[in-house]
C-alpha positions in Angstrom: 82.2 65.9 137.5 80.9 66.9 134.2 84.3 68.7 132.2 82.4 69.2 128.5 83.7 72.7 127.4 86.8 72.2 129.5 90.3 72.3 128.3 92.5 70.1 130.9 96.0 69.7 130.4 98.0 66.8 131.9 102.2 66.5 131.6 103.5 63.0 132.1 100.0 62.0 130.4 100.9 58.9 128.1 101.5 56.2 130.9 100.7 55.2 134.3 99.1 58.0 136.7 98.9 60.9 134.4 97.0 58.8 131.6 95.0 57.3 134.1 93.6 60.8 135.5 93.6 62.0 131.4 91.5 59.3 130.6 89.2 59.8 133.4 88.3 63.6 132.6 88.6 63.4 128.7 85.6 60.4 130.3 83.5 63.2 131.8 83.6 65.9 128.7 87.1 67.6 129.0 89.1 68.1 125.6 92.4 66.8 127.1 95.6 67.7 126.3 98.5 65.0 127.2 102.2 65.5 127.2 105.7 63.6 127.3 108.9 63.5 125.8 108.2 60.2 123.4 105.9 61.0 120.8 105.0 57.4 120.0 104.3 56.9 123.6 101.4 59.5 123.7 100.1 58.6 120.3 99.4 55.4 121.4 97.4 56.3 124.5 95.7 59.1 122.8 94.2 56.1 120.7 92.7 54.6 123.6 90.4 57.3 124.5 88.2 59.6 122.5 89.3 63.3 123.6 93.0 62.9 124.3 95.4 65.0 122.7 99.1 64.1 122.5 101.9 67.0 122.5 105.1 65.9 122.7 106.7 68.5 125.1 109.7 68.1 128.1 109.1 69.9 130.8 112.4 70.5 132.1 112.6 73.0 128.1 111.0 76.3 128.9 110.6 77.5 125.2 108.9 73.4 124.9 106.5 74.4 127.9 105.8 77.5 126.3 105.4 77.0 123.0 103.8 74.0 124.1 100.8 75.1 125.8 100.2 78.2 123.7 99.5 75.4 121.1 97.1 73.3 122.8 95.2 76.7 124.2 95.1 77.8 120.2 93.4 74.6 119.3 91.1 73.8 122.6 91.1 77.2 124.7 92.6 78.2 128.1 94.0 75.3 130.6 91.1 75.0 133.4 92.5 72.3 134.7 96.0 71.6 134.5 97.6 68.3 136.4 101.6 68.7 136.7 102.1 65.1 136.9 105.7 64.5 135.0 108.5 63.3 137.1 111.4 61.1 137.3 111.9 59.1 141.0 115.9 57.9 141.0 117.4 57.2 144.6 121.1 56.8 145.3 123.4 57.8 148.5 123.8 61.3 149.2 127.4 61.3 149.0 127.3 59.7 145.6 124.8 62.4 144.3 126.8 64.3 141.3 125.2 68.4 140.9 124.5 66.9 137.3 121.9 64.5 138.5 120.6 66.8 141.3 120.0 69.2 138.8 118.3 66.9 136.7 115.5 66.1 139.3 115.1 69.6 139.7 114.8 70.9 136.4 112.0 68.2 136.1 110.1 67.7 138.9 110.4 71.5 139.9 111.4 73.6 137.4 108.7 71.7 135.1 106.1 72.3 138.1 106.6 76.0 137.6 106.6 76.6 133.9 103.6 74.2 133.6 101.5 76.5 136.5 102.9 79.6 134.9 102.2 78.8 131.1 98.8 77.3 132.2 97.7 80.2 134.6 98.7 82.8 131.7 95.2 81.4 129.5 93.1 82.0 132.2 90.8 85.6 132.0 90.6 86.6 135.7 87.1 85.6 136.1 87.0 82.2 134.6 87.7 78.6 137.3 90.6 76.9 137.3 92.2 73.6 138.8 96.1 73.2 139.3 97.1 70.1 140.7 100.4 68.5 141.3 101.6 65.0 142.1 103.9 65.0 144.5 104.6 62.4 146.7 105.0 61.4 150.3 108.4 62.1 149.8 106.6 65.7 149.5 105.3 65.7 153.6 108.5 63.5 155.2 111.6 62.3 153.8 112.8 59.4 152.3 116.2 57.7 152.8 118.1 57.6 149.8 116.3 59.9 147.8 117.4 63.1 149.1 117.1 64.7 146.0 113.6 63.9 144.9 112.4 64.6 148.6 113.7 68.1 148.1 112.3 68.4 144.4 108.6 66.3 146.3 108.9 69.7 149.3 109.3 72.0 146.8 106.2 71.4 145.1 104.2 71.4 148.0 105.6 75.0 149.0 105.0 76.0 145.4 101.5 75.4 145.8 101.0 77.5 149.2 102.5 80.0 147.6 100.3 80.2 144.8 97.0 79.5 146.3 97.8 82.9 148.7 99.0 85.0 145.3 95.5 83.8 143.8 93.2 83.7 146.6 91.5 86.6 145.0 90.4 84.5 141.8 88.5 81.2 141.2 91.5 78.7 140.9 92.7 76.7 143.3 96.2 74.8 143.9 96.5 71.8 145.1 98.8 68.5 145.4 98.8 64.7 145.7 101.0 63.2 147.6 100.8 59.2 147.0 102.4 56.9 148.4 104.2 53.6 146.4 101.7 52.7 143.4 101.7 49.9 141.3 103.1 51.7 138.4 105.4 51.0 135.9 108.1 53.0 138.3 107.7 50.5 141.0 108.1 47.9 138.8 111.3 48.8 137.6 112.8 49.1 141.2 112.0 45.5 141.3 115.0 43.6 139.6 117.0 45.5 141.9 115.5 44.7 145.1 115.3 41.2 144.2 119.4 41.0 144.0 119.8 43.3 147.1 117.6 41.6 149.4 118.0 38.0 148.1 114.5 37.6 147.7 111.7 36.9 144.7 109.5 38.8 143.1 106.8 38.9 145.6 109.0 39.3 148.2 110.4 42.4 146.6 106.8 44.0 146.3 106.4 43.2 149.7 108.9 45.4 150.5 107.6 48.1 148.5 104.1 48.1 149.6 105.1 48.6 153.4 106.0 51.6 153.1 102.7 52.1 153.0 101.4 52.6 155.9 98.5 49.5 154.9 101.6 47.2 153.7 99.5 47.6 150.6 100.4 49.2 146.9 98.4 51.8 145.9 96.2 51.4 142.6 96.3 54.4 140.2 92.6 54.7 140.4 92.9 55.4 144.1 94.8 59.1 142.9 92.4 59.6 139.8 89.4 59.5 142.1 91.1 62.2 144.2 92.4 64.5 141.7 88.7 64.0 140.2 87.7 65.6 143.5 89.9 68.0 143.5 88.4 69.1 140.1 85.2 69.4 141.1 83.0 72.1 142.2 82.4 70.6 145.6 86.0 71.5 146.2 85.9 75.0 145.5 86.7 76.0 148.5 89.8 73.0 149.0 93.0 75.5 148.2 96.8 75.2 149.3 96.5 71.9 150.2 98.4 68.2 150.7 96.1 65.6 149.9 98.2 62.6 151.0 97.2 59.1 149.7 99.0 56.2 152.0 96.9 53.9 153.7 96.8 56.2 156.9 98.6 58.8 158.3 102.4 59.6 156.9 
């Protein structure tokens, strides 16, 4: 677990899961770079941690990706590990679903996937490591009522990553994703208001309802996903490539 010389890059990086993981390898000697769309937002984590570099950048922007990253690789060197970790979750009826906001979800949480692994995997000299990990979801490995859009966007991740750990097989970097279940993030928390008036219930009865879709009835902690992305950054899993690591309190 020991990152000191590494340049890691994580998108979505100022708040819940992605600072979470940024925080844990800027902990074990990475120079990490974090990204978002609200510059305040990343300032302010970047002060919590020594190591953590904020860049605002919006995934769904090519030029913004590109520009970007060529940026953080002047100042801190090629991406060796790069977590693609920015994403919006919105649900809704099918029927209702306008192209506009299917197109949204797409353009950021699978068009950002791409430019991210394409921007990042451009830095890195054929012989040097790398890590490229996405979060996708257990939306990613089933799919979820409601939230036919994001399930598609979650699936296309996951076939994004097969693909690329085949092309690269040949060179030391592996692809991998995380698919979580419900986490007690600041995204499940805002689905709560919501649940309260639809179900007639409280506050607790609304995370209830959350948490069993778990398959434990439990909500996930976001160390639970650091601990396995720090895995997935390790040298013991070299050899882990193309793979859905799913993270639900038993089998999806």
């Amino acid at each position: 677990m020991d990152h000191r010389g590494k340049h890691a890059l994580v998108t979505g990086g100022g708040t819940g899961i992605g600072l979470d993981i940024a925080t844990a390898l800027a902990a074990a000697g990475a120079e990490v770079t974090i990204t978002g769309r609200r510059a305040a937002v990343l300032q302010e984590a970047a002060a919590t941690a020594e190591r953590l570099h904020p860049l605002p950048m919006d995934v769904s922007d090519e030029t913004a990706v590109r520009a970007g990253i060529a940026a953080a690789v002047t100042e801190r060197g090629p991406v060796q590990i790069c977590i693609a970790n920015a994403g919006i979750a919105t649900g809704g009826a099918f029927g209702d679903t306008t192209l506009a906001q299917w197109r949204q979800m797409m353009a950021i949480n699978l068009d950002g996937v791409f430019l991210t692994f394409q921007a990042a995997l451009a830095t890195l000299p054929p012989e040097m490591a790398g890590r490229m990990i996405v979060v996708s979801s257990i939306a990613g490995v089933r799919g979820l009522k409601g939230a036919v859009p994001y399930t598609v966007a979650k699936h296309g991740v996951i076939g994004l990553i097969r693909g690329l750990s085949e092309e690269y097989m040949r060179r030391p970097v592996t692809f991998n994703a995380l698919c979580p279940g419900y986490v007690d993030t600041d995204i499940v928390a805002a689905q709560i208001p919501g649940l309260m008036r639809r179900h007639d219930t409280d506050r607790d009865g609304a995370r209830a309802a959350i948490a069993a879709g778990n398959r434990h009835r439990k909500l996930l902690e976001v160390d639970e996903i650091t601990a396995a992305a720090l895995w997935l950054c390790s040298d013991g899993a070299r050899s882990v490539n193309g793979q859905t690591i799913q993270i639900a309190g038993g089998q999806v």
